[in-house]
N, CA and C atoms of all chains as a GROMACS GRO file, in nm:
protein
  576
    1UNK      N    1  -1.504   0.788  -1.498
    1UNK     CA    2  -1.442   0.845  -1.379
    1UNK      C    3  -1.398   0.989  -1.402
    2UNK      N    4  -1.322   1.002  -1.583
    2UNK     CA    5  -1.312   1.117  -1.532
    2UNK      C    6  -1.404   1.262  -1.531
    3UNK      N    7  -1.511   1.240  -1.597
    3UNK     CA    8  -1.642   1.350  -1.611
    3UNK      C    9  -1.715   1.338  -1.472
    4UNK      N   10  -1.694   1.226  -1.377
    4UNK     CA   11  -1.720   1.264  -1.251
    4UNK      C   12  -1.637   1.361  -1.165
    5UNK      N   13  -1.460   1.310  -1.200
    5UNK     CA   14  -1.363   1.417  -1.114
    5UNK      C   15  -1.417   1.581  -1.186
    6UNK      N   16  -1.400   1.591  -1.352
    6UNK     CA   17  -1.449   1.718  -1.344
    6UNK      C   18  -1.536   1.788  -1.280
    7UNK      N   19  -1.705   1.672  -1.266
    7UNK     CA   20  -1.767   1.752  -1.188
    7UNK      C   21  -1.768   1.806  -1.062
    8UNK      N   22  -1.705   1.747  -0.979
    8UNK     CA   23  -1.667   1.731  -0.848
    8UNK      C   24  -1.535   1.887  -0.863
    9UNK      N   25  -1.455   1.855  -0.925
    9UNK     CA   26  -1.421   2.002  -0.952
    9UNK      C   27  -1.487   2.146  -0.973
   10UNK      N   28  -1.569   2.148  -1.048
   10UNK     CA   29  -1.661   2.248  -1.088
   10UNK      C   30  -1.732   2.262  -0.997
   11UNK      N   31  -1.778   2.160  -0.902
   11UNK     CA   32  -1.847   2.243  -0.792
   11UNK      C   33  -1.779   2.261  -0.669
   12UNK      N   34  -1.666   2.226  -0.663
   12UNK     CA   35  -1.541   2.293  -0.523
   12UNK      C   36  -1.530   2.443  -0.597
   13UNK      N   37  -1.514   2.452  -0.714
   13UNK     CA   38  -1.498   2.580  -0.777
   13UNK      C   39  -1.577   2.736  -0.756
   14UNK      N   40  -1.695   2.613  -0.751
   14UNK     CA   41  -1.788   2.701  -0.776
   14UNK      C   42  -1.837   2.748  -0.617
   15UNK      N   43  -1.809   2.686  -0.540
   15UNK     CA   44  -1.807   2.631  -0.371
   15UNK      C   45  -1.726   2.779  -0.365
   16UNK      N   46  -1.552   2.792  -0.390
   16UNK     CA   47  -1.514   2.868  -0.344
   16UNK      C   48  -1.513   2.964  -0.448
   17UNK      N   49  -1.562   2.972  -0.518
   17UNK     CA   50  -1.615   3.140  -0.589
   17UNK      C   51  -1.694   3.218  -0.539
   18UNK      N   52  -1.814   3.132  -0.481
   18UNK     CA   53  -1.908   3.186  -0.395
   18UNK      C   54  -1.828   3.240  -0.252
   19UNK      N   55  -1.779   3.160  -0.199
   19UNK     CA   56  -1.707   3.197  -0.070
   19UNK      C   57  -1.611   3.339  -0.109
   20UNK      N   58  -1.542   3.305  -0.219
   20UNK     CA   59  -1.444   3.476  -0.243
   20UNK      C   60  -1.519   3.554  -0.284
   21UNK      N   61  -1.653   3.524  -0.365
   21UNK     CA   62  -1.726   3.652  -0.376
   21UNK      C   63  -1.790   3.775  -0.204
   22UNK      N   64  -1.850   3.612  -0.117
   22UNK     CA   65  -1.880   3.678   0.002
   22UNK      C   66  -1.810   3.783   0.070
   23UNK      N   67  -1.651   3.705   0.086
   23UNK     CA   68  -1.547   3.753   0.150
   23UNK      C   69  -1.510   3.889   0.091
   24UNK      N   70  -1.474   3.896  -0.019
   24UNK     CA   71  -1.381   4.000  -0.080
   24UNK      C   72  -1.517   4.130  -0.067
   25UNK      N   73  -1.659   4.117  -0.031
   25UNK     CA   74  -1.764   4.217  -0.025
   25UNK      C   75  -1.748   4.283   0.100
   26UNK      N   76  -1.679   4.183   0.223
   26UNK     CA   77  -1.628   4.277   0.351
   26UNK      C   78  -1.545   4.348   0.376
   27UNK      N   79  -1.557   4.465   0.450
   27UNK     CA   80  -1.431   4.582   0.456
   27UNK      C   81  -1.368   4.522   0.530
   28UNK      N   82  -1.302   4.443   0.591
   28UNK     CA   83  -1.183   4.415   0.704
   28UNK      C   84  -1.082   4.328   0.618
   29UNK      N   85  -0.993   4.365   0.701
   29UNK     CA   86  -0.862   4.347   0.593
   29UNK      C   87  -0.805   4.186   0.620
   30UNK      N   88  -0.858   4.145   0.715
   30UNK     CA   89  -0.836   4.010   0.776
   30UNK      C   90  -0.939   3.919   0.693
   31UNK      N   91  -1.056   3.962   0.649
   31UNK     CA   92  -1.148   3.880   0.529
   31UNK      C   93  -1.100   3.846   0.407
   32UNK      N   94  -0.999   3.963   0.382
   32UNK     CA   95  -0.922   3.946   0.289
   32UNK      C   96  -0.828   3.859   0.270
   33UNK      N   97  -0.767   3.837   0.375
   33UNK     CA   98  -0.668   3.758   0.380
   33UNK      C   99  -0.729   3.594   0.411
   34UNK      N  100  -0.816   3.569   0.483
   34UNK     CA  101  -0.901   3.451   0.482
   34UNK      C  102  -0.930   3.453   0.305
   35UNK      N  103  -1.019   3.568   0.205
   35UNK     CA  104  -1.031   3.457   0.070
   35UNK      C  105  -0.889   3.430   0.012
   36UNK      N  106  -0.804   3.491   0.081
   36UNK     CA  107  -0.642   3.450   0.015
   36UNK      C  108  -0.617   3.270   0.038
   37UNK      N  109  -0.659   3.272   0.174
   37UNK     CA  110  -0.626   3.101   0.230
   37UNK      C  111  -0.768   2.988   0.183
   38UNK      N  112  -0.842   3.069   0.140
   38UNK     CA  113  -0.976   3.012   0.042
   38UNK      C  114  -0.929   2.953  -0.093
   39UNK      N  115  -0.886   3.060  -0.109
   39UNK     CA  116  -0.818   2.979  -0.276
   39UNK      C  117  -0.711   2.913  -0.272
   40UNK      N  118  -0.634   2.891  -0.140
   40UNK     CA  119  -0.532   2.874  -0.136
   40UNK      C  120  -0.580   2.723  -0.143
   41UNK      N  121  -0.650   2.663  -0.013
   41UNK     CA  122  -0.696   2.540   0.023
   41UNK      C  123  -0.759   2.502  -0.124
   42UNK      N  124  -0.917   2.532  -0.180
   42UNK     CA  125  -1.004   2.523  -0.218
   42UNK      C  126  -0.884   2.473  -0.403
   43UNK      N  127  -0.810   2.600  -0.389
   43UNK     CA  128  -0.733   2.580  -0.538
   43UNK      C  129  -0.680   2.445  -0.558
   44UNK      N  130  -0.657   2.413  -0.424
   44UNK     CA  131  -0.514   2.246  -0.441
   44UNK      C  132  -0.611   2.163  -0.467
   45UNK      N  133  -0.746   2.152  -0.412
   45UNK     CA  134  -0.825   2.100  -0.426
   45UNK      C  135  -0.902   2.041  -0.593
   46UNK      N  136  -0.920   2.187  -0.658
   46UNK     CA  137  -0.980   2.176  -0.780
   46UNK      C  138  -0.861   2.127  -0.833
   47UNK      N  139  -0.731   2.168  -0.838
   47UNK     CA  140  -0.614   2.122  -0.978
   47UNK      C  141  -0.544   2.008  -0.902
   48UNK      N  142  -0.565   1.959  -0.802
   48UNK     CA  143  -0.558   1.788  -0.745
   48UNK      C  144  -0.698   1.724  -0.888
   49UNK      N  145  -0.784   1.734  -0.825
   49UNK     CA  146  -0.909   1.728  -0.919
   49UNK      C  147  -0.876   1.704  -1.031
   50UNK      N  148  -0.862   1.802  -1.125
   50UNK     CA  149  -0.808   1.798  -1.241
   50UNK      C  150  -0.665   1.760  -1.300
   51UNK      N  151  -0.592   1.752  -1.242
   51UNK     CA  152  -0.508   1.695  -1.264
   51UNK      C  153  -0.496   1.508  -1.272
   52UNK      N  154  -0.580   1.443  -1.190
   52UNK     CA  155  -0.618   1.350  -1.165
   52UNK      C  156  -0.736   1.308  -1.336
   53UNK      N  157  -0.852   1.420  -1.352
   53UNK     CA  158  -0.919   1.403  -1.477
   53UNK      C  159  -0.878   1.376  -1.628
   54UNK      N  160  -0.765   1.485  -1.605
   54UNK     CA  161  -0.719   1.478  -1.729
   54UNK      C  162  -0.558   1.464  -1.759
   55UNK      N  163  -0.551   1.357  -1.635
   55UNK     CA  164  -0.392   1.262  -1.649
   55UNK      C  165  -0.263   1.347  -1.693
   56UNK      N  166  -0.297   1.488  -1.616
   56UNK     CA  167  -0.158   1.534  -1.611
   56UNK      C  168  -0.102   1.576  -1.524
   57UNK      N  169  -0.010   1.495  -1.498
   57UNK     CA  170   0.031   1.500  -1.340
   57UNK      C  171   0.159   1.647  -1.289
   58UNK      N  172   0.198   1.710  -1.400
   58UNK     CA  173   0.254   1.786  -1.365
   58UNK      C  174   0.144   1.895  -1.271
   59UNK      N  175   0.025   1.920  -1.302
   59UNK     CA  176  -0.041   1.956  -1.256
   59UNK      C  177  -0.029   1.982  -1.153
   60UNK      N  178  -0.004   1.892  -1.070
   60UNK     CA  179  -0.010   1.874  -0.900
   60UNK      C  180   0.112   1.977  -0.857
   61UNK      N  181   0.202   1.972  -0.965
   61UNK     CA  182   0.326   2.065  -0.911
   61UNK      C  183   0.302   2.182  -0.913
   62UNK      N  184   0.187   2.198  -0.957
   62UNK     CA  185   0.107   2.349  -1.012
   62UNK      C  186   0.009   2.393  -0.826
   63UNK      N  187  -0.056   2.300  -0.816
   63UNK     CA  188  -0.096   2.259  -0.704
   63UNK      C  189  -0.051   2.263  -0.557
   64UNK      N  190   0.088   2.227  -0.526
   64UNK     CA  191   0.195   2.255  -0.438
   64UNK      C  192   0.221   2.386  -0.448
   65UNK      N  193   0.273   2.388  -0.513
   65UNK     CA  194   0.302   2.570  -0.543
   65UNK      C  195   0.205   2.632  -0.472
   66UNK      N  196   0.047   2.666  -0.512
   66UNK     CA  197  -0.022   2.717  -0.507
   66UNK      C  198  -0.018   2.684  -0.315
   67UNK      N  199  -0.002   2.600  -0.299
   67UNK     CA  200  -0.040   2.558  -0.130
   67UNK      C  201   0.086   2.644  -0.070
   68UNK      N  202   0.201   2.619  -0.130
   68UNK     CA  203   0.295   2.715  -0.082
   68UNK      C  204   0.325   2.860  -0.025
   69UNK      N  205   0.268   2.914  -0.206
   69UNK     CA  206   0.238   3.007  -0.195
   69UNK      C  207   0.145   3.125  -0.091
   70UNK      N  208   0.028   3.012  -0.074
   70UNK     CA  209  -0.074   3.085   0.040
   70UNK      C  210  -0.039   3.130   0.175
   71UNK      N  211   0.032   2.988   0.223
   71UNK     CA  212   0.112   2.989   0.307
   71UNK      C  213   0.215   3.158   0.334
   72UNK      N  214   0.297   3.171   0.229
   72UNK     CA  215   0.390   3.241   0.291
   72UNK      C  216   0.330   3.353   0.278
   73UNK      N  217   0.211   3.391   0.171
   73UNK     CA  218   0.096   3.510   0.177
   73UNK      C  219   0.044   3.578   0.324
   74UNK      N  220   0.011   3.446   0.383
   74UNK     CA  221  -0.070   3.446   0.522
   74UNK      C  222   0.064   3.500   0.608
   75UNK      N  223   0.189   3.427   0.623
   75UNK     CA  224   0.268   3.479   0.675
   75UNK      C  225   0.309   3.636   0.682
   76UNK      N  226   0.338   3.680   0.545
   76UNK     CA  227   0.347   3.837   0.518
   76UNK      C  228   0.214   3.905   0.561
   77UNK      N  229   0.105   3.865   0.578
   77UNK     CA  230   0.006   3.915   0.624
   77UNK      C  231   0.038   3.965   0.813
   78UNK      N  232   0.046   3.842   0.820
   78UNK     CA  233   0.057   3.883   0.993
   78UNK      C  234   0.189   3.964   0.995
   79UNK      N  235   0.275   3.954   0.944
   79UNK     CA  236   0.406   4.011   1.005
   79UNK      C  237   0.368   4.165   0.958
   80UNK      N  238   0.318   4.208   0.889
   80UNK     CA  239   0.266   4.343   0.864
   80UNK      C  240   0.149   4.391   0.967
   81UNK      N  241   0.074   4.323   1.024
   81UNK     CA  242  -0.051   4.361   1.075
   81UNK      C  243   0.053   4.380   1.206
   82UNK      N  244   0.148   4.249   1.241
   82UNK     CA  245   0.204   4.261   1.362
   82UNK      C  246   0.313   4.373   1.365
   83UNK      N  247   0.340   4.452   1.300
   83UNK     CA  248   0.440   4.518   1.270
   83UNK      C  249   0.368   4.699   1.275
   84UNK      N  250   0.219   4.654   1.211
   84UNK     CA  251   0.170   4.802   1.264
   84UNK      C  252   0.111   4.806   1.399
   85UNK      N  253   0.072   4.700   1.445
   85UNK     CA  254   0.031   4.677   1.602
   85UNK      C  255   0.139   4.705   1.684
   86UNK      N  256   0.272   4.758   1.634
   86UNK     CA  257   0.408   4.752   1.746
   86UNK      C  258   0.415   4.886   1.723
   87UNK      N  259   0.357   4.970   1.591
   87UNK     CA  260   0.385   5.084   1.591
   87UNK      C  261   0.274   5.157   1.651
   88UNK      N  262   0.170   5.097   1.662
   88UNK     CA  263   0.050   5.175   1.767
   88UNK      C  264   0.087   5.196   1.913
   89UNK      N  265   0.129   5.020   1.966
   89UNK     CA  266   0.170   5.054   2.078
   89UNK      C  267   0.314   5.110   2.117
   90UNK      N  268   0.390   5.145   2.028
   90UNK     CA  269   0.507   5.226   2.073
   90UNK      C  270   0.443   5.378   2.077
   91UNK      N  271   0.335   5.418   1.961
   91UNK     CA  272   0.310   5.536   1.941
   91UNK      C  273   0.211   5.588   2.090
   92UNK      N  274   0.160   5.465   2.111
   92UNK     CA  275   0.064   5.521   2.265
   92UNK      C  276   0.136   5.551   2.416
   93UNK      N  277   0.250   5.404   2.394
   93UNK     CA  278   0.308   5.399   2.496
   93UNK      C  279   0.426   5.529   2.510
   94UNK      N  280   0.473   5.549   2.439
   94UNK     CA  281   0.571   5.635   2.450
   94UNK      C  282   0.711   5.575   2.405
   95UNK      N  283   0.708   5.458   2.414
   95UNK     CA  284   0.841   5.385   2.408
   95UNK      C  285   0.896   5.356   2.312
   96UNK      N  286  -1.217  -0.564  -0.863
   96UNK     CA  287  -1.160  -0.465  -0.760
   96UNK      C  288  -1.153  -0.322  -0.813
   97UNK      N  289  -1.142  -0.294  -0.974
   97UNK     CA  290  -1.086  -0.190  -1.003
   97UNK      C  291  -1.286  -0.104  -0.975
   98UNK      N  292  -1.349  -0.139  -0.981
   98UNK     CA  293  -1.523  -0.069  -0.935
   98UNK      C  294  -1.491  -0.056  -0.805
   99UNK      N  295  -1.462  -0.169  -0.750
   99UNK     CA  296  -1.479  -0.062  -0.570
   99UNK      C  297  -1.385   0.035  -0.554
  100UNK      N  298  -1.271   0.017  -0.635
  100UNK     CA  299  -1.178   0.150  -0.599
  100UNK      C  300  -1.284   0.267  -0.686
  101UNK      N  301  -1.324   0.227  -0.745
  101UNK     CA  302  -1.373   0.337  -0.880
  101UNK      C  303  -1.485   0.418  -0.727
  102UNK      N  304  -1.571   0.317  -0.693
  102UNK     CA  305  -1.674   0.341  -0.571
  102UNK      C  306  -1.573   0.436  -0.462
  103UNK      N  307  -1.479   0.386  -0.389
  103UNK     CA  308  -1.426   0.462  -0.292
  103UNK      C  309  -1.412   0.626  -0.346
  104UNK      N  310  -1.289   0.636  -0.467
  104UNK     CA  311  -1.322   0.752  -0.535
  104UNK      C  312  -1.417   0.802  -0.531
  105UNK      N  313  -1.521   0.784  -0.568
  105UNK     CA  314  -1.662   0.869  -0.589
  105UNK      C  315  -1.709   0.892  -0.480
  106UNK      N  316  -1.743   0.805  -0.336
  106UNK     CA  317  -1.757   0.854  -0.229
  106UNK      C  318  -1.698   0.961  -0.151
  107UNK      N  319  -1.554   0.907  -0.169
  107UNK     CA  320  -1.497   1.032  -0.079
  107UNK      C  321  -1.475   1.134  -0.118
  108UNK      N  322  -1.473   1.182  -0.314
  108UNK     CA  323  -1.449   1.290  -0.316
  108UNK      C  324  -1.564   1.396  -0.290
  109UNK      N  325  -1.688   1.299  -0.318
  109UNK     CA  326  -1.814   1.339  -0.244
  109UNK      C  327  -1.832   1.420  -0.099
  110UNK      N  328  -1.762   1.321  -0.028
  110UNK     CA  329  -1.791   1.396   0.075
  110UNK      C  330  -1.694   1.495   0.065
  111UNK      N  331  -1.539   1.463   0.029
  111UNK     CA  332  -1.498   1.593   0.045
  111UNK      C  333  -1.555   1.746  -0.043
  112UNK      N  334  -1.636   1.717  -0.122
  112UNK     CA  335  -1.719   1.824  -0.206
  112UNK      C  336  -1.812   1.876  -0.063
  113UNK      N  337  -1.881   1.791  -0.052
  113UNK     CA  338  -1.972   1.827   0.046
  113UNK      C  339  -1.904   1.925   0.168
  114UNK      N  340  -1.796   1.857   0.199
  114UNK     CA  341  -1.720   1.976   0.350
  114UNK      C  342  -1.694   2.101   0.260
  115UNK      N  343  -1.634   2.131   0.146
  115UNK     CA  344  -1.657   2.246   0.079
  115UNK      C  345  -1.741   2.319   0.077
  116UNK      N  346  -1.877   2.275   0.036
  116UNK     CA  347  -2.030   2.300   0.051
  116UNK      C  348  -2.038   2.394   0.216
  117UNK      N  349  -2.000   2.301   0.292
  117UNK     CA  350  -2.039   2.373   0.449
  117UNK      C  351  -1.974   2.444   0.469
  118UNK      N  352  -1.782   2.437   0.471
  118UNK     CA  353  -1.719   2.526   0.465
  118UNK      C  354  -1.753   2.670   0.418
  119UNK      N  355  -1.846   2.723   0.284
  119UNK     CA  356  -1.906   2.809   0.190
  119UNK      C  357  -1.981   2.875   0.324
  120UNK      N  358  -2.079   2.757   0.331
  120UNK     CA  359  -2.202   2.787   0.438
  120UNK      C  360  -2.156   2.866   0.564
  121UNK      N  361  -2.090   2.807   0.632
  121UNK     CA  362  -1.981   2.863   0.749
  121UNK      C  363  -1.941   3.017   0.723
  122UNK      N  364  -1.877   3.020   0.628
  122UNK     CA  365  -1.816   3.157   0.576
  122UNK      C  366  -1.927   3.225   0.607
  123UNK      N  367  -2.070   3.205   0.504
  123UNK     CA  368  -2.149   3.309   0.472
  123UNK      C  369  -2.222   3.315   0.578
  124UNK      N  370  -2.260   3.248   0.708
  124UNK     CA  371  -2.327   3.198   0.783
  124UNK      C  372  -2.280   3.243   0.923
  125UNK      N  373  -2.183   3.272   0.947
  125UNK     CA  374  -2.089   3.270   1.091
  125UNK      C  375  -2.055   3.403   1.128
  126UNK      N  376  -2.125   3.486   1.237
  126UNK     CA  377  -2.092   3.616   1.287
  126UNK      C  378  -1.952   3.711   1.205
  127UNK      N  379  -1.897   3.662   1.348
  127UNK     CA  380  -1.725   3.740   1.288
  127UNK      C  381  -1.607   3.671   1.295
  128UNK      N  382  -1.543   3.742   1.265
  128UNK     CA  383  -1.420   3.725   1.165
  128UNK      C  384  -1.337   3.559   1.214
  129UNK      N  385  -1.348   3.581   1.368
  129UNK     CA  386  -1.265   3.451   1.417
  129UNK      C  387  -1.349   3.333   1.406
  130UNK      N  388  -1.508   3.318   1.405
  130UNK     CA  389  -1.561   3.193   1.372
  130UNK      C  390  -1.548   3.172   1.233
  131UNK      N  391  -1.536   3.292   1.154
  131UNK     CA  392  -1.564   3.259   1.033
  131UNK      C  393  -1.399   3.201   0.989
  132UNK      N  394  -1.281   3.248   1.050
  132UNK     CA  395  -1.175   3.137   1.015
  132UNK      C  396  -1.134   3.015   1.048
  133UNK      N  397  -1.262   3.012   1.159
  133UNK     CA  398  -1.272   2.827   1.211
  133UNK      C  399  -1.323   2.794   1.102
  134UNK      N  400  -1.411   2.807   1.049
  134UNK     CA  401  -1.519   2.724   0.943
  134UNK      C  402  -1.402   2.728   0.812
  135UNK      N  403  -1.354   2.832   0.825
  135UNK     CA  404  -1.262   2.792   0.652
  135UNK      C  405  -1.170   2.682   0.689
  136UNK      N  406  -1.078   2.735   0.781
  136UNK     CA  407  -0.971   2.626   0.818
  136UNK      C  408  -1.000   2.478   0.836
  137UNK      N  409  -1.095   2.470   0.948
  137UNK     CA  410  -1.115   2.264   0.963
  137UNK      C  411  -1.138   2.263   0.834
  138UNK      N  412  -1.275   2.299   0.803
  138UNK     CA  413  -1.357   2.206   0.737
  138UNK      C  414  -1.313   2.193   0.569
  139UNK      N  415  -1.260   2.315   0.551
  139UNK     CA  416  -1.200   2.283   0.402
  139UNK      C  417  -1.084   2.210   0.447
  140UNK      N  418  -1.008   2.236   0.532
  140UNK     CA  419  -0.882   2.132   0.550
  140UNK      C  420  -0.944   1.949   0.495
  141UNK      N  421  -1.053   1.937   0.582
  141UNK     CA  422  -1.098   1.801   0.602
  141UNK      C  423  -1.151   1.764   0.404
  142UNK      N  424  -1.250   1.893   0.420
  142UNK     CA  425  -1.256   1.878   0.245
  142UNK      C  426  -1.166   1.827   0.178
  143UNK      N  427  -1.058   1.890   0.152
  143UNK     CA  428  -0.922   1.862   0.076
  143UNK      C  429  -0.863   1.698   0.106
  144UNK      N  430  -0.883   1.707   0.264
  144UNK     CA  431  -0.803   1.546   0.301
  144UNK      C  432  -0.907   1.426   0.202
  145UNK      N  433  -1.030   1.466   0.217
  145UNK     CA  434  -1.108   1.353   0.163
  145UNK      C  435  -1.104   1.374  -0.024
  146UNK      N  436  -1.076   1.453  -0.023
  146UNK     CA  437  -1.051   1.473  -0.193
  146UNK      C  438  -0.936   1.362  -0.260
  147UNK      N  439  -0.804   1.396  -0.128
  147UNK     CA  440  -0.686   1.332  -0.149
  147UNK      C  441  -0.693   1.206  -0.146
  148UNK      N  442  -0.768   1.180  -0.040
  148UNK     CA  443  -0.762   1.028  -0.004
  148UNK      C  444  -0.867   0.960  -0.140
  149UNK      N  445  -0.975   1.005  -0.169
  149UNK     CA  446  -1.071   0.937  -0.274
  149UNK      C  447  -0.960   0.940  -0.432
  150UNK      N  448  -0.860   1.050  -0.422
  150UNK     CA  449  -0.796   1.041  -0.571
  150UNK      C  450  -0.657   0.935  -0.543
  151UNK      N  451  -0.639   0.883  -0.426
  151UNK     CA  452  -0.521   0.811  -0.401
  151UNK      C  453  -0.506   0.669  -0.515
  152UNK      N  454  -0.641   0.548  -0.489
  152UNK     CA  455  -0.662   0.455  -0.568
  152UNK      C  456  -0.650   0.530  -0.773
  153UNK      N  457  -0.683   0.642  -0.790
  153UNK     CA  458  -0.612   0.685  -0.926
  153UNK      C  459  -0.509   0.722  -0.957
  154UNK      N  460  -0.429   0.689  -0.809
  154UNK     CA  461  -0.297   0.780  -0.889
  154UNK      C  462  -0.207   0.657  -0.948
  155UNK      N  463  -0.115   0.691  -1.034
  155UNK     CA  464  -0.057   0.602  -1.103
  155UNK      C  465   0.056   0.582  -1.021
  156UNK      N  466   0.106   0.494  -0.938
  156UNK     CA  467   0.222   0.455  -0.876
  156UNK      C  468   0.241   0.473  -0.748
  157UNK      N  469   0.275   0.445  -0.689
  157UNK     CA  470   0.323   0.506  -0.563
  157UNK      C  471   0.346   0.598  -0.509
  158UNK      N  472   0.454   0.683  -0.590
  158UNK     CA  473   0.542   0.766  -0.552
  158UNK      C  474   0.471   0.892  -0.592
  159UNK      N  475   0.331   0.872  -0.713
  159UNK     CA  476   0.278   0.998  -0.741
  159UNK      C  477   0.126   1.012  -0.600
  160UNK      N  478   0.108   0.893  -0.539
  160UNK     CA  479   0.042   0.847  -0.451
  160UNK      C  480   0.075   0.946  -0.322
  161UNK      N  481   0.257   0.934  -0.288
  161UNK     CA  482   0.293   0.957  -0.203
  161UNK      C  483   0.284   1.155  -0.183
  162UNK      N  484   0.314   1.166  -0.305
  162UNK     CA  485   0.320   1.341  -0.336
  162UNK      C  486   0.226   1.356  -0.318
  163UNK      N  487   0.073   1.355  -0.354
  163UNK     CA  488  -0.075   1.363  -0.302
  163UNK      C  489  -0.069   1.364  -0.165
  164UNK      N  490  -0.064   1.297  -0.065
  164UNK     CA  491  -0.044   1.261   0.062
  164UNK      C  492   0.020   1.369   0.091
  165UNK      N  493   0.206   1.438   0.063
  165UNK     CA  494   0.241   1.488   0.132
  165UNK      C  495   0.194   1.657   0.107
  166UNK      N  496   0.123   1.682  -0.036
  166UNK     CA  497   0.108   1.804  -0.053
  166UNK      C  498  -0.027   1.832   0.073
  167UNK      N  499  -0.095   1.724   0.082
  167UNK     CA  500  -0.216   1.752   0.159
  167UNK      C  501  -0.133   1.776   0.315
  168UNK      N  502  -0.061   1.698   0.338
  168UNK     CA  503   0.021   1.741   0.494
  168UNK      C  504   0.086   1.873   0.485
  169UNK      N  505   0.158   1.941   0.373
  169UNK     CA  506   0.152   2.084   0.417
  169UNK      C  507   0.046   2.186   0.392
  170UNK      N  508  -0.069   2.130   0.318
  170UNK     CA  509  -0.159   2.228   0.328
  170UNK      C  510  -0.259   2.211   0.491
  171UNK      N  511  -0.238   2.134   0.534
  171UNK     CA  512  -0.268   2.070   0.692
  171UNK      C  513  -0.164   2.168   0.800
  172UNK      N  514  -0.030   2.148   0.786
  172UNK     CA  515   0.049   2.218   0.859
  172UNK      C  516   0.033   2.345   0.829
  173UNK      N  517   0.042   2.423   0.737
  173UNK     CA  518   0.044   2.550   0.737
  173UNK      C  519  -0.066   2.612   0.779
  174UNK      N  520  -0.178   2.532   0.701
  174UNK     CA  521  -0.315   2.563   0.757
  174UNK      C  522  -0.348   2.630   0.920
  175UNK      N  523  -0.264   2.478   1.005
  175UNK     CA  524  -0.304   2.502   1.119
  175UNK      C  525  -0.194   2.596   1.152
  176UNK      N  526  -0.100   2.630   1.114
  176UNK     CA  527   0.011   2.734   1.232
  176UNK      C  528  -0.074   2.887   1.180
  177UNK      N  529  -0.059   2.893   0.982
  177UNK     CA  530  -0.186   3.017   0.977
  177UNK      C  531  -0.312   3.050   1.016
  178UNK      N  532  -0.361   2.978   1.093
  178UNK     CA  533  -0.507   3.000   1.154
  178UNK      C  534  -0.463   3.096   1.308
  179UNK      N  535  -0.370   2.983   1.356
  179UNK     CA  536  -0.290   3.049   1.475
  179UNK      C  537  -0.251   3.220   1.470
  180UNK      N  538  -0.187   3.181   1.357
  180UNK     CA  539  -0.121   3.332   1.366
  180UNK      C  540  -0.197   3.487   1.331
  181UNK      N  541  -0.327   3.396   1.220
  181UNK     CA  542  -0.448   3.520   1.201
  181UNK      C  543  -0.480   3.556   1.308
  182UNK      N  544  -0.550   3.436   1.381
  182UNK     CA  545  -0.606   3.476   1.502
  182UNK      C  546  -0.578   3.552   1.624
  183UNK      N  547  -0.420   3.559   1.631
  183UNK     CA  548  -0.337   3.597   1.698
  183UNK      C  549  -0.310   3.753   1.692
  184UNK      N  550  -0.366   3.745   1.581
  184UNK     CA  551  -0.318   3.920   1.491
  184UNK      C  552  -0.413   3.972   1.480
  185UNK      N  553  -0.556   3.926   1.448
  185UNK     CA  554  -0.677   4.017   1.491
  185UNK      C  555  -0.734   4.040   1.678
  186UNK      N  556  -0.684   3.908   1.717
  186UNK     CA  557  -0.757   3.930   1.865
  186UNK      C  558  -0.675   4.041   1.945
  187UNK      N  559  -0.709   4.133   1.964
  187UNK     CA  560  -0.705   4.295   1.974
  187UNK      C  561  -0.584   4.281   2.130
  188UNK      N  562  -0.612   4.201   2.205
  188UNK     CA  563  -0.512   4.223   2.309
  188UNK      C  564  -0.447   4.106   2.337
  189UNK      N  565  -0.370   4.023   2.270
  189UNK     CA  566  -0.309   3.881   2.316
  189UNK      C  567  -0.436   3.774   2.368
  190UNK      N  568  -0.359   3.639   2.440
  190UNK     CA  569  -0.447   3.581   2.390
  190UNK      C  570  -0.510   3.565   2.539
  191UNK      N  571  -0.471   3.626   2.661
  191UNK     CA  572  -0.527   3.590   2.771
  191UNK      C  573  -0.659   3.690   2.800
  192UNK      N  574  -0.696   3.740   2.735
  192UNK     CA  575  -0.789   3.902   2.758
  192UNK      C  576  -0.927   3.858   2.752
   0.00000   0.00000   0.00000
């Protein structure tokens, strides 16, 4: 069982390596932030995986984190994008 | 019993490998920016759920059972309010336009 979970890891891995390689090759700053929530998902995924392979369960706390983390990433993302979008339209509008 | 759990494992983390697989596909595959954060969001979401659910019968106890389960419900919740809020922040004029 567990040289199957590894493999099954290694290719979510390899799944989203390919995907952050695609992503991180586009200029928009919002691609960017999508391979942020790529590894974010894709990561809990592989060290669920492995953690499960090689019976160490602290792992998973490694795992949470990581899901956490993306999370409040994505958050600081928008509140900046939304924060220069207020300064465009104050700067057009006048207001 | 302990082979068909061994079987469930192997199936579902299967498929959840596989929604990874398309998820990839999606990315590399899908115009712009807002289809391409549909395809990350479901389908790796769903990936991940079937990962969780195929590693459930290995986990040792319950309670490490239960933490699996709930880490996958906030990567589910956040998932879906951050898809919201990307989308919200690239689509150029609110959401009625």
């Amino acid at each position: 069982m567990a040289s199957f979970l590894f493999g099954a890891a290694g290719f979510v891995l390899t799944m989203v390596a390919l995907g952050l390689v695609v992503i991180l090759q586009r200029p928009a700053e919002v691609d960017h932030m999508m391979a942020a929530q790529l590894l974010g998902t894709g990561g809990v995924a592989i060290l669920l995986l492995l953690a499960t392979a090689t019976e160490t369960p602290p792992v998973v706390d490694v795992a949470l984190l990581l899901a956490l983390f993306a999370a409040f990433a994505a958050v600081a993302f928008v509140r900046s994008a939304s924060d220069r979008q207020g300064e465009i339209s104050k700067a057009t509008s006048g207001r | 019993m302990s082979l068909a759990l061994d079987i469930f494992t192997v199936s579902a983390v299967s498929a959840g490998a596989f929604f990874f697989l398309a998820g990839t596909v999606g990315l590399l595959r899908f115009p712009d920016a807002l289809t391409r954060l549909h395809a990350l969001t479901k389908v790796d979401n769903l990936g991940l759920g079937l990962v969780v659910l195929g590693l459930l019968p290995q986990a040792n106890g319950p309670f490490s059972a239960l933490k699996l389960v709930s880490i996958w419900l906030l990567v589910q919740l956040s998932g879906a309010i951050v898809t919201q809020l990307i989308a919200g922040a690239i689509r150029p004029r609110g959401p009625h336009r």
